[in-house]
BAFI-691656 format. One record per residue: x, y, z of N, C-alpha, C, O, CB in turn. Coordinates in steps of 0.1 Angstrom, whole numbers, plus 5000, padded with zeros to 4 digits. Glycine has a CB too. Layout:
BAFI-691656
XYZXYZXYZXYZXYZ...
END
This chain:
BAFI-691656
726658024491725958124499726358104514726458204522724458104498726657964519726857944533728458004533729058084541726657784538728657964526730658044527730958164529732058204532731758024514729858234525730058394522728858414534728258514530729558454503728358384544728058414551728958404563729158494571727058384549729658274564730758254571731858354575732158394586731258174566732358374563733158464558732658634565733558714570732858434541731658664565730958734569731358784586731858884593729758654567730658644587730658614602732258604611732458604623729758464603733358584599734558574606735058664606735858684615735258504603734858814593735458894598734759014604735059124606736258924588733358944608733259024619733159064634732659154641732859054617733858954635733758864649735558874646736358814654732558654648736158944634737958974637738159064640739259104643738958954628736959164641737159304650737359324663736459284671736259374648738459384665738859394683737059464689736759424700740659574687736259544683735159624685734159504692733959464703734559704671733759454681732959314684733759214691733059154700732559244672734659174690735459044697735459084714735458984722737459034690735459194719735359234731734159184739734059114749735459374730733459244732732259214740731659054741730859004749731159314734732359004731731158894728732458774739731958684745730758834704733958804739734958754748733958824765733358724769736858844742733858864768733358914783732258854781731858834793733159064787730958774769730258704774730158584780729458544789729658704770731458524768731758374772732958354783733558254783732258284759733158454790734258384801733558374811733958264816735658464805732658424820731758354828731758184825732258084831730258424827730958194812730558044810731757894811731657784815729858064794732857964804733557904804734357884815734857774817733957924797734557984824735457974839734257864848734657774856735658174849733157894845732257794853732657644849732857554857730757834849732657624835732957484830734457454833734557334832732657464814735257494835736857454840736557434857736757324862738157604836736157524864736157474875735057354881735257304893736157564880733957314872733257194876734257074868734656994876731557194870734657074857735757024853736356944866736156834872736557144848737357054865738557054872738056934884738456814885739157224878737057024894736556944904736356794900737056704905735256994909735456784891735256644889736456544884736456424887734056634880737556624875738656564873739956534886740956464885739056634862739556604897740356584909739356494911739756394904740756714921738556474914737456364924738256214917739156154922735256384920737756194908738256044899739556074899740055974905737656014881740356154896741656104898742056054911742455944913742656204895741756174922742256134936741755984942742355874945741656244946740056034943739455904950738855774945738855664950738455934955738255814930738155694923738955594915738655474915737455714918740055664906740955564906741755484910742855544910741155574904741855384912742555284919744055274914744455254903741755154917744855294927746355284920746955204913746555084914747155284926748355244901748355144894749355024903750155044912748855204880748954894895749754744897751654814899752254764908749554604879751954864894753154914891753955014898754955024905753154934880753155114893753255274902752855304914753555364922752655374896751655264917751155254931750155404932749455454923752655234944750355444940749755614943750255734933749655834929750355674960752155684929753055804924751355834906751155934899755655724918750855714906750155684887749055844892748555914883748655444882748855874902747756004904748456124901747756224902747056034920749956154897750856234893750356264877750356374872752356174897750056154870749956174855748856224854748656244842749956054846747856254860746356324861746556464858745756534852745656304876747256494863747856664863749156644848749256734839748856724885749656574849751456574842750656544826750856624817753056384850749656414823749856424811749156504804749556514792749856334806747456594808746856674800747656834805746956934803745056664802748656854809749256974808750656954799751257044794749557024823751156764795751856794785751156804769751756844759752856714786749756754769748856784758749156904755749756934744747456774760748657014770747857114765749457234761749257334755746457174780750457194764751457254757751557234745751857334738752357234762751457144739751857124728750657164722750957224711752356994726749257174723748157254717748057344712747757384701747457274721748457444729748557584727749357644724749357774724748357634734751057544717751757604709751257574693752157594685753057574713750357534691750357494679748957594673748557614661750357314679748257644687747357784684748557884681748757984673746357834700749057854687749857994689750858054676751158174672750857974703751357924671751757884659750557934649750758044645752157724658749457884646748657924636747958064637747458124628747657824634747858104649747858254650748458324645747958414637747958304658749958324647751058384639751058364628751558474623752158344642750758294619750758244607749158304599748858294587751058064608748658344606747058404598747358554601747058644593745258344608748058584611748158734612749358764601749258864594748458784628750458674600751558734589750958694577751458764568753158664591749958604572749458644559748258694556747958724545749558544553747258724566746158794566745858934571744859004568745558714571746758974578747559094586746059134600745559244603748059264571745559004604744758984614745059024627745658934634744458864615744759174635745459194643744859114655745659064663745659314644743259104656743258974665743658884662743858814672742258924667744058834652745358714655746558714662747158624668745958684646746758814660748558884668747958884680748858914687749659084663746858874688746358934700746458784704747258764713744859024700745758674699745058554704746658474705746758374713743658474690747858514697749358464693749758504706750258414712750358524680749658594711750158644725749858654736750558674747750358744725748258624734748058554748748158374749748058294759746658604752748258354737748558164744750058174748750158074756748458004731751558254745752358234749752758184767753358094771752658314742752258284773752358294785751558154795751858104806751958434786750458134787749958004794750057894789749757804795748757984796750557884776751357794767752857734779753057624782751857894750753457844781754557804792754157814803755257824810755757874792753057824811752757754824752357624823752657534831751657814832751257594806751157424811752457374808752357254812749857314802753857394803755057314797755257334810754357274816756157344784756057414819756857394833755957354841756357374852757457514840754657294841753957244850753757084846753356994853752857324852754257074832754556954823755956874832756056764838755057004804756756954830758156924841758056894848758356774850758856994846757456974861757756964872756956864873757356794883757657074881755956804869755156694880755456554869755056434869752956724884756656644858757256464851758456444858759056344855757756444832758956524865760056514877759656464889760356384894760656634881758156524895757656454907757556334902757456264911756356494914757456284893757356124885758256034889758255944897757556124869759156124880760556034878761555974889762255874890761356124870761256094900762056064909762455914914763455854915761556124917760155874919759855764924760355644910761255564912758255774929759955654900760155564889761255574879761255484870759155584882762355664880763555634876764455604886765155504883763955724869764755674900765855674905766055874904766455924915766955554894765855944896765956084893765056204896763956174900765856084881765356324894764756394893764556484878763856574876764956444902765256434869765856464855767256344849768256294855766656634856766456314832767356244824767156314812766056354808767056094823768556344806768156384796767656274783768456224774769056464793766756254785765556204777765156274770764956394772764656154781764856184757764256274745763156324743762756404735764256234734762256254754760256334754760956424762760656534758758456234764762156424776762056554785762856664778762456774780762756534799763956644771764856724767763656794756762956874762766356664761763356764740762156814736761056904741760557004735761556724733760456864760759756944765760357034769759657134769759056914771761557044773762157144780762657274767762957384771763557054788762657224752763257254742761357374740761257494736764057084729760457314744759357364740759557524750759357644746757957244744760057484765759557614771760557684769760157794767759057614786761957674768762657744760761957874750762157994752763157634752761357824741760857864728759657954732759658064726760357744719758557924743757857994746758458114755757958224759756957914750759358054756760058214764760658324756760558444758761358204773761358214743761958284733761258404728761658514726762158204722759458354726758758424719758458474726757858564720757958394713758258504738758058604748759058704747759058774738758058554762759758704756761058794746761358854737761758974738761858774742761358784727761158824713760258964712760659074710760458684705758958944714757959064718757859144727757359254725756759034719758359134739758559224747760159344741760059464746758759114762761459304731762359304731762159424718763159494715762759184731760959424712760959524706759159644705757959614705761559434691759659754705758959864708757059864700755859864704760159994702757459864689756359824679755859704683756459604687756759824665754559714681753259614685753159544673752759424674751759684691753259574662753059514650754259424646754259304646752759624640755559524643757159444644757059374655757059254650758659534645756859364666756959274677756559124671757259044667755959334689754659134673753859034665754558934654754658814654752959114657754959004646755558974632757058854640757158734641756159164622757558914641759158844646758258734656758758614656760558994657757258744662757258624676756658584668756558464671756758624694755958594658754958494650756158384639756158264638753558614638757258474631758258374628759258304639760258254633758958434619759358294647760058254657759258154661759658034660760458344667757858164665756858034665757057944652757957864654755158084666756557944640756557894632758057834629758057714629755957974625758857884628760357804632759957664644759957544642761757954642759657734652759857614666758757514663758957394667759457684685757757544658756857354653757357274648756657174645755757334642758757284645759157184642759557074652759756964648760057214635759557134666759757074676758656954680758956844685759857164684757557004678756156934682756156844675755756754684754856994681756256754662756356634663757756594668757856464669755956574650758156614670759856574678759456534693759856444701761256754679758456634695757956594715757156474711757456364717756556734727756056454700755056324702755456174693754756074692753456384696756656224689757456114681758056004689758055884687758556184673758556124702760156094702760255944710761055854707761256224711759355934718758955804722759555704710760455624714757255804725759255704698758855574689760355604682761155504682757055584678760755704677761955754674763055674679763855604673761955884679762955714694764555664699764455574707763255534707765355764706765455504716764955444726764955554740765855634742765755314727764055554745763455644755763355574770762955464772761955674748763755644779762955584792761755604794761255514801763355624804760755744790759655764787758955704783759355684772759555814782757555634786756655524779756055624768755955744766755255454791755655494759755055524751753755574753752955554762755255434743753455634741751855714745750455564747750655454743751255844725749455614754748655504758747255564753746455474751748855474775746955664751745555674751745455754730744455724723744755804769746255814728746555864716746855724703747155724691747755964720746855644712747555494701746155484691745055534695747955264712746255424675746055374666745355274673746055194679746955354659743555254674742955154673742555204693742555324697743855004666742255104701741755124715743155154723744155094723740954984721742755314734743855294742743955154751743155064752743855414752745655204757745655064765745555044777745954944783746555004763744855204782744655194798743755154802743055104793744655294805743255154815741855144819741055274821741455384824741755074831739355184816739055324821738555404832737855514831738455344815738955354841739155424855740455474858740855504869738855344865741055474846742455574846742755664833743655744831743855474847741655634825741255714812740355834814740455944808740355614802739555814821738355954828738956054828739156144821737755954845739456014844739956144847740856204833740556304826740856124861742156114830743156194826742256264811742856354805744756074824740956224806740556274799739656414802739556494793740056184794739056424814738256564820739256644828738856744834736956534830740556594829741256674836741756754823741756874825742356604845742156704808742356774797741056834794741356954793742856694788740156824792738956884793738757034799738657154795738256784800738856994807739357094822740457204817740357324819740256984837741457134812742357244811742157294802742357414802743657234811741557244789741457334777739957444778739757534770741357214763739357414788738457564792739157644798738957764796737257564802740357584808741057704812741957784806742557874812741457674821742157754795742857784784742157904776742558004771743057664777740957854777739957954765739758054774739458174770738157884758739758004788739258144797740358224797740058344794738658114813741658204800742758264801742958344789743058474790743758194803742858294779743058334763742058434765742658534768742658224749740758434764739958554763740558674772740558784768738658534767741058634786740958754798742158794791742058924791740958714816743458744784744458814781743758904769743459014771745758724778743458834758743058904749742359044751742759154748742458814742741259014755740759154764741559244768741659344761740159134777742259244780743359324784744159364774744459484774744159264794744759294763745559334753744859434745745359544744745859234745743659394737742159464731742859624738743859674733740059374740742459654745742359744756743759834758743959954755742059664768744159784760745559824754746259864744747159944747746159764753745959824731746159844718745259944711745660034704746059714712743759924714742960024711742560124718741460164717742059994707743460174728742960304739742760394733742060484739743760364751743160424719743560524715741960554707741660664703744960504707741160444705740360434696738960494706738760484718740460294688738160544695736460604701735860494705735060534714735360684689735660374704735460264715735760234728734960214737735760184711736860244728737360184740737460374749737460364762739360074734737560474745737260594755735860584758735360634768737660734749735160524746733160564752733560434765733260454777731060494734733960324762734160194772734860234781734560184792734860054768735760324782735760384798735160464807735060454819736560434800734660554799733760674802732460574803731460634807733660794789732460524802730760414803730760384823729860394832731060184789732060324822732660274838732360324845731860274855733860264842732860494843733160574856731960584864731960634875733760724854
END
């Protein structure tokens, strides 16, 4: 009985009709929780953590660098199972929810870069090696562009969907290749620290933050996801007696 109420409840909450409205209730809530977030994850990163023995000041760079390389590899792996529910379920809010993580999927990866370059500079000697955690991330935004492209590249909204949803599903193969590659090869890249088997090995006045700053980003993620989705919604169904009473409601 509970499954078939679920069931229920999912496909009706997979309607662009209902998904609209109930998306415009929770993005207030959620834009509110990313930006207390965010705040409190700048505060402990900036002022309360104490720099590292090693790194010095450059260690307040990974506050921002490592929950934006999380949150890439997340929101390609939403974005991935979106594609993959809409090509076997023919879920068009899926193809909706697939297309809007693309585009913020590749702001957190080039924002993954650039501040693992503000990194490296001080702590390799560089501004780029090809290294196998960097080459892999760089292999990621690649892909999120691919699939951008890919959908913009063709006319139909449905064929579009379809092709960037196999083109995702192809590229997951990358994602254990990014969280491997550390252990894989020899790497200049450290190994992961808070994701290890058994207790991380940081402190936790360098664990906080880098944990509410991910925190942080993954509301801003859900908020982005909804506001695209919406706009897409909207887009897709102009054509429909909903969305004309929802304009005519406006004027």
């Amino acid at each position: 009985m509970v499954e078939i109420y679920i069931l229920i409840g999912m496909h009706k909450y997979a309607s662009p009709k209902t998904f609209y409205p109930l998306a415009g209730t929770l993005i207030p809530w959620l834009a509110g929780a990313t930006v207390l977030l965010l705040a409190l994850g700048l505060y402990l990163g900036l002022f309360v953590a104490p720099p590292d023995y090693q790194q010095g000041e450059t260690v307040r760079i990974m506050f921002i660098h490592v929950p934006a390389a999380w949150m890439s590899m997340f929101v390609y792996a939403v974005m991935a199972a979106a594609g993959a529910a809409a090509l076997v379920w023919n879920v068009k809010l899926m193809e909706t929810l697939a297309s809007a993580c693309a585009p913020i999927g590749a702001s957190f990866t080039l924002l993954a870069l650039i501040t693992g370059s503000l990194w490296g500079k001080p702590m390799w000697g560089a501004w780029w090696v090809w290294d196998a955690r960097l080459t892999s991330e760089l292999i990621l935004f690649f892909l999120y562009i691919g699939v951008m492209a890919l959908r913009a590249s063709i006319d139909d909204p449905r064929r579009a969907a379809r092709a960037a949803a196999i083109l995702a599903l192809v590229g997951v193969v990358n994602i254990p290749v990014i969280h491997f590659s550390v252990e894989w090869w020899n790497t200049l890249h450290q190994p992961a620290s808070v994701g290890r088997m058994g207790k991380p090995t940081i402190h936790l006045s360098i664990l906080m933050p880098l944990l509410t700053m991910a925190v942080a980003f993954t509301f801003y993620f859900l908020t982005a996801a909804l506001l695209r989705m919406r706009n897409e919604i909207l887009e897709r169904e102009k054509h429909t007696s909903w969305v004309q009473e929802l304009v005519e409601s406006r004027r």
